[in-house]
C-alpha positions in Angstrom: 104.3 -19.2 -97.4 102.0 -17.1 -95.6 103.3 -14.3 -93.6 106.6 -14.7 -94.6 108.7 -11.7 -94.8 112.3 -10.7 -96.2 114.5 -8.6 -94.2 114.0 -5.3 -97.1 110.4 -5.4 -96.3 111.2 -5.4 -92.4 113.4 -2.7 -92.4 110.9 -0.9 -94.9 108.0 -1.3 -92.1 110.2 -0.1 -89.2 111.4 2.8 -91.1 107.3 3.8 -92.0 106.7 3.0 -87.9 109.5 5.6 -87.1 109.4 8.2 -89.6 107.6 11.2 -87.8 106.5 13.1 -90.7 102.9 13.8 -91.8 101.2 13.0 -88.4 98.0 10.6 -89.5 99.1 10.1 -93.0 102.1 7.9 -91.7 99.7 6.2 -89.5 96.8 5.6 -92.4 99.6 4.5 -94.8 100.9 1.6 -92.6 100.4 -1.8 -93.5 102.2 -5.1 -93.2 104.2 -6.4 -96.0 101.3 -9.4 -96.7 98.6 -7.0 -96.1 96.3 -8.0 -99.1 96.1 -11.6 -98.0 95.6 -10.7 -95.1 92.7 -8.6 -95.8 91.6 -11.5 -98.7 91.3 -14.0 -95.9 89.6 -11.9 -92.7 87.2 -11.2 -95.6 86.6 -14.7 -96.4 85.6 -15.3 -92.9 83.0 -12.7 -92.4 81.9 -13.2 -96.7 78.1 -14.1 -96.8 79.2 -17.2 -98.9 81.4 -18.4 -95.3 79.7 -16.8 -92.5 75.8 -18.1 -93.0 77.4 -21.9 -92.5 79.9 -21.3 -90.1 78.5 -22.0 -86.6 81.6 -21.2 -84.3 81.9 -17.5 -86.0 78.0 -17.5 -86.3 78.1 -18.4 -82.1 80.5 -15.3 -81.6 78.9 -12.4 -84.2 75.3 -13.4 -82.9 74.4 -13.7 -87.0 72.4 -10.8 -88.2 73.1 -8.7 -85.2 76.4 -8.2 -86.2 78.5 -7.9 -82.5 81.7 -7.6 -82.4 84.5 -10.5 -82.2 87.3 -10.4 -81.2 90.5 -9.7 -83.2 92.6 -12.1 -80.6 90.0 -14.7 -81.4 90.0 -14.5 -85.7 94.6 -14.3 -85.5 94.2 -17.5 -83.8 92.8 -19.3 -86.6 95.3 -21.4 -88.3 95.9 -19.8 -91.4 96.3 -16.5 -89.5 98.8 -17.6 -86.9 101.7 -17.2 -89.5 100.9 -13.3 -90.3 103.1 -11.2 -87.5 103.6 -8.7 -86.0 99.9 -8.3 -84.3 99.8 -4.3 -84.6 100.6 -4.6 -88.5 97.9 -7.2 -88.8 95.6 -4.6 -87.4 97.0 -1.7 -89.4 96.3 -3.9 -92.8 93.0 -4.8 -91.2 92.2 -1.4 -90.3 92.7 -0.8 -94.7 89.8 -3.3 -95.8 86.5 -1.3 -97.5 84.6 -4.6 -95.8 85.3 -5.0 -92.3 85.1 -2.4 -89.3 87.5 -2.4 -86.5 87.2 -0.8 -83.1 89.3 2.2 -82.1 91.8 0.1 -80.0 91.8 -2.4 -82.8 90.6 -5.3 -79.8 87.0 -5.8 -81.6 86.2 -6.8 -85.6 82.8 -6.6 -87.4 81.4 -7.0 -90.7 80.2 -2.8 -91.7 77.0 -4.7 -93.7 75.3 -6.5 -91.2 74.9 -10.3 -92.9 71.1 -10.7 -94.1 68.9 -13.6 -94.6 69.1 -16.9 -93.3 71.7 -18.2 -91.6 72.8 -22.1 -90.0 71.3 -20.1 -86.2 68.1 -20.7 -88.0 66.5 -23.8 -87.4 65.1 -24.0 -90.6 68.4 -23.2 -92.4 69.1 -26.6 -94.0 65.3 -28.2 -94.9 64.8 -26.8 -98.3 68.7 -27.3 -99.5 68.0 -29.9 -101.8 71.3 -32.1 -101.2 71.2 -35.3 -99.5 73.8 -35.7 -96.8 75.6 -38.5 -95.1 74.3 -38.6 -91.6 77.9 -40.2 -90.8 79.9 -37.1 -92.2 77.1 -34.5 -91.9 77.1 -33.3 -87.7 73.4 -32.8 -87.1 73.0 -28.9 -85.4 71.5 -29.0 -82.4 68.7 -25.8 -81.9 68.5 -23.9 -80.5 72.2 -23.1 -81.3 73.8 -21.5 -77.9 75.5 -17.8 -78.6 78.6 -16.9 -76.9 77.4 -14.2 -74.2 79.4 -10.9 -74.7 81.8 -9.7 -72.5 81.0 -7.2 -70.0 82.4 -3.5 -70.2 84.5 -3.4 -67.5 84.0 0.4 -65.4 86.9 2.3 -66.6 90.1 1.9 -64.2 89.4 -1.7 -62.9 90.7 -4.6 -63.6 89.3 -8.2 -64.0 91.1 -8.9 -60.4 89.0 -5.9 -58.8 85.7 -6.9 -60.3 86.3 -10.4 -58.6 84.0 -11.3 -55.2 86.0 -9.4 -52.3 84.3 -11.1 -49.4 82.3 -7.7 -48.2 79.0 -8.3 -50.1 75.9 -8.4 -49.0 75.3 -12.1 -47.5 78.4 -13.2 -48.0 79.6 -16.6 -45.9 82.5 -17.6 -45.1 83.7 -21.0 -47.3 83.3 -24.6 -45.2 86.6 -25.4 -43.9 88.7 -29.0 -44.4 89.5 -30.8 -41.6 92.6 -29.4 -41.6 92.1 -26.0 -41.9 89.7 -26.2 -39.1 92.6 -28.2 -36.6 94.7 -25.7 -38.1 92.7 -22.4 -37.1 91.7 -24.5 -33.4 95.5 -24.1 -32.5 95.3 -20.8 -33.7 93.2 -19.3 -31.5 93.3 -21.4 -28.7 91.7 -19.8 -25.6 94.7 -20.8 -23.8 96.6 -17.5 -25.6 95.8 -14.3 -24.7 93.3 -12.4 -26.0 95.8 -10.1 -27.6 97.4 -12.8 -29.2 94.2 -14.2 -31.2 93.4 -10.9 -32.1 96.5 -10.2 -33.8 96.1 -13.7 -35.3 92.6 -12.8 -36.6 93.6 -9.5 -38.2 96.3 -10.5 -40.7 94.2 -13.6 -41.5 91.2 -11.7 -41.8 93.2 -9.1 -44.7 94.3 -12.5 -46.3 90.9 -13.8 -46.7 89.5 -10.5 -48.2 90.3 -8.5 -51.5 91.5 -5.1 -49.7 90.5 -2.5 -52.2 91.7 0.6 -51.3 87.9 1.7 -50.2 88.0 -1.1 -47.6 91.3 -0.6 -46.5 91.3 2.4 -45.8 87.9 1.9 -43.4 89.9 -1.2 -41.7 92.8 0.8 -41.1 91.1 3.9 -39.2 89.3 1.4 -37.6 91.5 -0.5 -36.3 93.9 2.6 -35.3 90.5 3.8 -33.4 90.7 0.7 -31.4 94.4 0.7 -30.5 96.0 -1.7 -33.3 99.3 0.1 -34.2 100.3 -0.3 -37.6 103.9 -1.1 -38.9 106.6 -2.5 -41.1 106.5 -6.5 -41.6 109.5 -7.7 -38.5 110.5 -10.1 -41.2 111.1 -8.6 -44.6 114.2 -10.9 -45.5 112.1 -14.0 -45.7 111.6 -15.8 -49.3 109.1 -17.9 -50.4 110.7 -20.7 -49.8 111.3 -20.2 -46.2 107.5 -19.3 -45.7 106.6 -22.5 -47.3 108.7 -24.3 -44.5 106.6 -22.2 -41.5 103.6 -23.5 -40.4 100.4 -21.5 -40.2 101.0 -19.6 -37.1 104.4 -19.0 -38.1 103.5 -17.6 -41.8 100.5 -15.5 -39.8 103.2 -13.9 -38.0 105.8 -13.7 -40.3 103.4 -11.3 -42.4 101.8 -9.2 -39.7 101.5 -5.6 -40.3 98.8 -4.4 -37.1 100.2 -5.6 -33.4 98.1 -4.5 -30.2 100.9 -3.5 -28.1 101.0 -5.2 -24.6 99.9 -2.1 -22.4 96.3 -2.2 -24.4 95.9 -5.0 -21.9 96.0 -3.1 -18.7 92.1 -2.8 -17.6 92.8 0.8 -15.9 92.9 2.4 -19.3 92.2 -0.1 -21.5 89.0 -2.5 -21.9 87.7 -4.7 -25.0 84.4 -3.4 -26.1 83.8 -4.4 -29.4 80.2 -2.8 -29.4 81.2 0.5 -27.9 84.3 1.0 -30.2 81.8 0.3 -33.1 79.2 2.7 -31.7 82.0 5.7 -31.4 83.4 4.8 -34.6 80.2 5.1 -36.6 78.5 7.6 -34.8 80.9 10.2 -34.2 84.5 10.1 -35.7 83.5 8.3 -38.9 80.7 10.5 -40.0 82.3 13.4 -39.4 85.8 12.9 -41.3 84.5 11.3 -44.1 80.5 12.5 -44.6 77.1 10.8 -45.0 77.2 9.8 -48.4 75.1 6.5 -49.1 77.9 4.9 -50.4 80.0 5.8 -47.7 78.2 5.0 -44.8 77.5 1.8 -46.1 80.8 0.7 -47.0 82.0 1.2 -43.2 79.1 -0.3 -42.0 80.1 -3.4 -44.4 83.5 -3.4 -43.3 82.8 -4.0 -40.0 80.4 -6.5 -40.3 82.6 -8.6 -42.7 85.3 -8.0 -39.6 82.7 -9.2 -36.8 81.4 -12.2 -39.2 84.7 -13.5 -39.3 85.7 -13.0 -35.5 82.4 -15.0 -35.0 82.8 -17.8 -37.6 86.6 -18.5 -36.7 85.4 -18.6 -33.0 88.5 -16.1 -32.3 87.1 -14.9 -29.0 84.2 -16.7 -28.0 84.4 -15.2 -24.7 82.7 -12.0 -26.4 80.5 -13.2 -28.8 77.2 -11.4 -27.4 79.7 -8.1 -27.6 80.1 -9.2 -31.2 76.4 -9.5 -31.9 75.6 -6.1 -30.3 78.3 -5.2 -32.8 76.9 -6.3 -35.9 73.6 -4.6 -34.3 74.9 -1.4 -34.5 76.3 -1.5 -38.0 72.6 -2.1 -38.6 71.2 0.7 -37.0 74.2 2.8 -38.5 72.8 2.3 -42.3 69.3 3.2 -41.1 70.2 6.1 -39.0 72.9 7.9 -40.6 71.6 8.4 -43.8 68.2 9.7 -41.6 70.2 12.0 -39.7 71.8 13.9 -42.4 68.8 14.5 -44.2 66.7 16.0 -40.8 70.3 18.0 -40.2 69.5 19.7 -43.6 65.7 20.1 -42.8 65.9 21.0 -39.5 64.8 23.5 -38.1 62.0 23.9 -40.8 59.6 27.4 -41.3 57.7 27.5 -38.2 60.5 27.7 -36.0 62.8 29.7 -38.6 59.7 32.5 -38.8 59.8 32.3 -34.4 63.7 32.5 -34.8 63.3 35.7 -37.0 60.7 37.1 -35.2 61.9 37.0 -31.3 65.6 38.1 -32.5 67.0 33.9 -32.2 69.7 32.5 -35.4 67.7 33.7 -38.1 66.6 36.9 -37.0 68.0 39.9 -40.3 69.4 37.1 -41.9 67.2 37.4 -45.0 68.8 40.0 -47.6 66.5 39.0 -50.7 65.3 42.5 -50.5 68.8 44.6 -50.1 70.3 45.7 -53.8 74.1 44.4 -53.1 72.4 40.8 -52.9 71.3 40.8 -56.4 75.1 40.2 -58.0 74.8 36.6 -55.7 71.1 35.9 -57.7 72.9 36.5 -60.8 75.4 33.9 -59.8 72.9 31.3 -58.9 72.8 31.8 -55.5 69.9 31.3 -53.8 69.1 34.1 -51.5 65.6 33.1 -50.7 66.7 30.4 -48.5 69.4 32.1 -46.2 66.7 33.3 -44.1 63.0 34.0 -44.2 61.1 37.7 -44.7 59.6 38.8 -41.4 56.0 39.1 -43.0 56.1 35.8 -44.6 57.7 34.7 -40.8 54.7 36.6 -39.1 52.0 35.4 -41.3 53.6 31.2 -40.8 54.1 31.4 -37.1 51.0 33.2 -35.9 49.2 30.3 -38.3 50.7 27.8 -36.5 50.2 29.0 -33.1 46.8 30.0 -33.9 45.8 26.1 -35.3 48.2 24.6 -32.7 48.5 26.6 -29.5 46.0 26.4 -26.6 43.3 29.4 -26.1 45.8 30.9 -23.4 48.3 30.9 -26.1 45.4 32.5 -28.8 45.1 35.1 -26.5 48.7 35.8 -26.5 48.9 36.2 -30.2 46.1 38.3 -30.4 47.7 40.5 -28.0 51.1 40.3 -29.7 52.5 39.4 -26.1 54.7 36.5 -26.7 58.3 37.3 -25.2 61.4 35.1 -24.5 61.6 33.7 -20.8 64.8 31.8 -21.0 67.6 31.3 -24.1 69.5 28.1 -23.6 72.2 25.6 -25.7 72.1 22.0 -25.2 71.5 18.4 -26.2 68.3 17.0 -26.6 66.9 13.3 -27.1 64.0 12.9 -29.5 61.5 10.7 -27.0 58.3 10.5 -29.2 57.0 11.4 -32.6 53.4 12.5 -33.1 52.1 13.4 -36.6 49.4 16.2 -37.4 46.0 15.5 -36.2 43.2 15.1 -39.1 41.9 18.6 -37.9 44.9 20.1 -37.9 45.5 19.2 -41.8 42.4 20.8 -42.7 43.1 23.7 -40.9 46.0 24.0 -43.2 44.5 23.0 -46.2 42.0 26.1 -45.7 44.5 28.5 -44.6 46.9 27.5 -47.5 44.1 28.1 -50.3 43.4 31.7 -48.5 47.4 32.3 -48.7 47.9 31.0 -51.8 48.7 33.9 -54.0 51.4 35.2 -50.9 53.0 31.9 -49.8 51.9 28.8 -51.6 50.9 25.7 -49.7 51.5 25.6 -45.9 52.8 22.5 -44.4 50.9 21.0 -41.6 52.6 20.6 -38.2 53.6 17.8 -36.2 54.6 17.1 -32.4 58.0 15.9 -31.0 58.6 15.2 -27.6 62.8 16.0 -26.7 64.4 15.5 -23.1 67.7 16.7 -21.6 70.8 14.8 -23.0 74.3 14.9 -21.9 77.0 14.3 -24.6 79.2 13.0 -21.7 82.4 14.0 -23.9 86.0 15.4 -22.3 85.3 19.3 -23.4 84.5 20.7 -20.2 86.0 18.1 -17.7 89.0 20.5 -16.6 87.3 22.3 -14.1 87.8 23.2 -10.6 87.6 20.3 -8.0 84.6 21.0 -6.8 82.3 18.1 -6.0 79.1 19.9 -5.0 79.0 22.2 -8.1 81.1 20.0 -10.8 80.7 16.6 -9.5 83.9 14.5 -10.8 85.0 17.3 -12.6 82.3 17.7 -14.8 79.0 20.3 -15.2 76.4 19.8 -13.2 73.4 17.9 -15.0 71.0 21.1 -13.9 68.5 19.9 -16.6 68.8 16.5 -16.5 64.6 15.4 -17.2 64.0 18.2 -18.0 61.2 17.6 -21.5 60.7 19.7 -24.2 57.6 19.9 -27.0 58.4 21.3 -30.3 56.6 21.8 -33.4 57.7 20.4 -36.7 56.6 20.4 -40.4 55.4 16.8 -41.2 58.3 16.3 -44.0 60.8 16.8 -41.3 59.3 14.7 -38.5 59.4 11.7 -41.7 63.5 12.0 -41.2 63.4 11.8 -37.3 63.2 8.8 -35.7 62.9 8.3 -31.8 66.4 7.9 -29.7 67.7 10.7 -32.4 70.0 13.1 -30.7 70.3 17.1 -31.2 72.6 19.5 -30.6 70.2 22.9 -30.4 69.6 26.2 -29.5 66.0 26.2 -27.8 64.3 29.8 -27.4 61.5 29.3 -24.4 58.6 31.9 -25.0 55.8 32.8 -22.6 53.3 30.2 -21.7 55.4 27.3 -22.6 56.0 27.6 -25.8 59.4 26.6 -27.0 60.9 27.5 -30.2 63.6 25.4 -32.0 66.3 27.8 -32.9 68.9 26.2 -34.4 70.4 22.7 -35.1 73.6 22.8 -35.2 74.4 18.9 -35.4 71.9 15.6 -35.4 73.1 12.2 -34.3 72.0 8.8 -34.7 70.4 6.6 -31.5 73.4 5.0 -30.6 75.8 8.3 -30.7 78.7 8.3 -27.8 81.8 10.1 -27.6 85.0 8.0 -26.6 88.9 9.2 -25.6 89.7 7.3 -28.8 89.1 10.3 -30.9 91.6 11.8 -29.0 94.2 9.3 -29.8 93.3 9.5 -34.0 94.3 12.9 -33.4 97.6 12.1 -32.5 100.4 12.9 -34.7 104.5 11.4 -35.2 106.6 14.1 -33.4 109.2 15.9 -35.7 112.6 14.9 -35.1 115.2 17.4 -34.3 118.9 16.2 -34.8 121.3 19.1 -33.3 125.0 19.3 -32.2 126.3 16.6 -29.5 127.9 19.5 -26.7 131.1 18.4 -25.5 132.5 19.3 -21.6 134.7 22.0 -23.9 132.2 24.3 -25.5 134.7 26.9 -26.4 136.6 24.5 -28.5 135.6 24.9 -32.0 136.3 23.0 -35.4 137.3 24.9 -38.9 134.6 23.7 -40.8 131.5 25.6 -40.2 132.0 26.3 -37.0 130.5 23.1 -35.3 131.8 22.1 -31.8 134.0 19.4 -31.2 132.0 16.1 -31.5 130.4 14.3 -34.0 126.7 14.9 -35.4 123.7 12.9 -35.6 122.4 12.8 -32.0 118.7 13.2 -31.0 117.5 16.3 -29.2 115.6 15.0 -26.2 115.0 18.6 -25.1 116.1 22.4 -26.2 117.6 25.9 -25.5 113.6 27.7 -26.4 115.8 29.2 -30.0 114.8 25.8 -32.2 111.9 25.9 -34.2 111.1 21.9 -32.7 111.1 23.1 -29.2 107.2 22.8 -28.7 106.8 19.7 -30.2 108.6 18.3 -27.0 107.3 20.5 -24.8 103.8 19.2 -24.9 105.2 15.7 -23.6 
């Protein structure tokens, strides 16, 4: 029968599979004992005398286009069913002059595509000159429905990870039964404590979402910057069986991983603010540990909101839902803004105030080296010199252009006298206010003066307004101070500048990354006659930007543990082996003697 084999022709197969020599040759030469009719009958299936009438292989091939089926699908077939193993099948499959197989042997095709008409064509059947039985002929029903071909999966996922995860765009949450919604009522009854529910509403929440590891690990650091501790399951030794026998709240508990411990409820140091936690998380610690990368920033920004959707649809807490709608406010602003951000961070501070920087001895002042000979080994290696810093005559020639199409006559004056000199140097925050574009006159101005400067500089951008005030960070890096309420009020500076307004000068593509409520961290250089020069950026944040202690506490690391020698009331007394004093080891070191290597560690405490 088919596909029977003798026990000589086994042992002759095994010994081919594990003789080593020759390399491909052994490969090439392998074949299964019934290899010919096995080849006789795949053939028969993709012949042009079989294929053109049948409809299910037709469905799957798509006719003349000739896809790929699969070879799981043709060793079903009944008369291949018999023919074993399935990787000499393919081997003797791999042998025929007529078919094609893929390189992982998963895919089968004809190597002549099939050519005229075929039972997909409507028109197949009129002209065959046989009368059929309309009892035992099945009418074709056209247009005949293909078999849509599987998707190519990205490399390293699996059908399980390419399922919904429950942090798309506009995802809802699935209606509830009856009982699931009595069930999740008792739950988070308002009668618990806060911290209960939202212990609750963690684990369930990981339950009801596919936790790649992209989304985990934004839930973890998230939930660590809001003072969830993470640990071991209490109950490991529990078996199915005895979880099916808990109720809901039990199982819930049973499998918890994240606890909020109980002194995150003490309102002196601790407060629920699911807004301001979000704000900190996004605009500060987030951003900086991890960068601004599109995909990035939105894949927080969806975490959270999947986190917040549920909170809200579960009614965990309704005692903070308009908290929890600020929340999901600010992962909106956080995809706008961020992305915003890093691009003006790169931009800033543009040519104008680059060329005043170089020219009045601010950040960028020698910085250019496109002129010195030891630069050109960094031009060979694709380093682009031109844009460390900016020659002082290209500098000159950009910022007396601007002042002279900006500035006022008093300020005209000033350049035709070359007497512009810094008044005042200063670091500090600044809070974009407004956000004027340049006047029509003003982009004439530089369309004329560009065409004159062509052949030295190229096309000069046209310049733009912004309005900044005084903005205080309000973070913990200057609160140790002295007690001194008249000159550091609550141990912190004095807000000497607080309203204090600044008006800069921007290239238009720059001012199209800024966005009112932006925040800067700058160098400003003030010159004569009011006009300020925007030195350096060293760091642009989003509208919403706060600094909380929290960052402190992701900071925090797992002290090293020191085991060392119990002492005993008789020091002098000493054992044989290796000289260790009488007692037994193992004991924790709670402080030390200022020779072990661990000492500091307990010292900061």
């Amino acid at each position: 029968m088919p596909g029977h084999t003798t026990d000589g022709g086994t042992a002759d197969v095994d010994e081919a599979i594990a003789s080593p020599q020759n390399g491909k040759e052994v490969a090439n030469d392998l074949d299964h004992p019934e290899g010919d009719a096995i080849r006789r009958q795949v053939e028969f299936y993709f012949s042009d005398e079989n294929l053109r009438t049948d409809l299910h292989l037709l469905q799957h091939c798509h006719g003349r286009e000739n896809q790929p089926v699969s070879t799981n699908r043709i060793l079903g077939f009944k008369k291949m069913r018999a023919y074993k193993p399935k990787r000499l099948v393919v081997a003797a499959l791999r042998k025929s002059a007529f078919l094609e197989l893929s390189a992982d042997g998963k895919t089968i095709k004809r190597k002549v595509p099939l050519t005229g008409k075929c039972l997909l064509d409507p028109d197949f059947l009129e002209d065959d000159g046989i009368a059929h039985d309309p009892r035992v002929k099945k009418a074709v029903a056209y247009p005949v429905p293909l078999v849509p071909l599987k998707a190519d999966k990205p490399q390293g996922l699996s059908k399980n990870m390419l399922k919904p995860t429950g942090f798309e765009d506009g995802y809802v949450e699935p209606l509830q039964t009856p009982q699931e919604a009595a069930e999740e009522e008792a739950l988070y009854d308002l009668d618990k404590h806060f911290v209960e529910r939202i212990e609750l509403a963690i684990q369930r929440f990981k339950q009801r979402r596919r936790m790649h590891q992209k989304y985990q690990q934004v839930f973890e650091k998230f939930l660590r910057f809001g003072g969830v501790e993470y640990g071991t399951r209490m109950y490991q030794g529990l078996s199915k069986e005895d979880l099916k026998e808990m109720d809901v709240e039990e199982r819930t508990r049973a499998l918890m991983t994240h606890t909020v411990p109980w002194d995150r409820s003490d309102e002196k140091y601790w407060v629920v603010d699911f807004a301001g936690v979000a704000q900190a998380f996004l605009s500060s610690w987030y951003p900086a540990q991890y960068g601004y990368s599109p995909e990035i920033i939105k894949n927080a920004c969806q975490v959270l909101r999947s986190f917040y959707n549920y909170l809200l649809y579960h009614n965990v807490c309704p005692e903070y839902k308009d908290d929890l709608d600020d929340a999901r406010g600010i992962c909106d602003a956080a995809e706008r803004e961020l992305l915003k951000a890093s691009a003006a961070s790169r931009a800033f501070p543009g040519d104008f105030n680059k060329s005043g920087s170089t020219l009045f001895g601010g950040t960028f002042a020698g910085m250019y080296v496109g002129n010195d000979s030891w630069a050109d080994e960094w031009k060979t290696a694709d380093v682009l010199v031109e844009e460390l810093g900016i020659r002082n005559e290209e500098a000159r020639i950009k910022f007396l252009t601007g002042v002279t199409i900006m500035g006022t006559e008093e300020q005209y004056e000033m350049v035709e006298s070359e007497s512009f000199k810094v008044v005042d140097d200063l670091s500090t925050h600044l809070e974009i206010v407004s956000i004027y574009a340049p006047e029509d006159s003003t982009r004439a101005s530089y369309i004329q003066q560009s065409e004159a400067l062509q052949h030295k500089l190229g096309a000069l951008e046209p310049l733009g307004r912004i309005m900044c005030k005084t903005w205080f960070v309000g973070d913990c890096d200057e609160w140790d101070l002295p007690q001194d309420e008249k000159n550091f009020p609550d141990g912190k500076p004095s807000k000497t500048n607080e309203g204090r307004t600044y008006e800069f000068w921007i290239e238009e593509s720059i001012q199209d990354q800024c966005f009112v409520g932006m925040k800067l961290d700058a160098r400003v250089l003030i010159l004569a006659c009011g006009l300020n020069i925007l030195d350096d950026v060293r760091q642009v944040m989003c509208s919403f930007f706060i600094w909380l202690p929290n960052q402190i506490w992701m900071e925090k690391k797992a002290k090293k543990v020191a085991w060392k020698k119990r002492d005993t009331w008789d020091d002098d007394e000493e054992t044989d082996t290796g000289g260790v004093k009488n007692g037994t080891e193992g004991v924790l070191a709670s402080h030390g003697n200022g020779d072990d290597k661990y000492d500091d560690e307990f010292d900061d405490e």
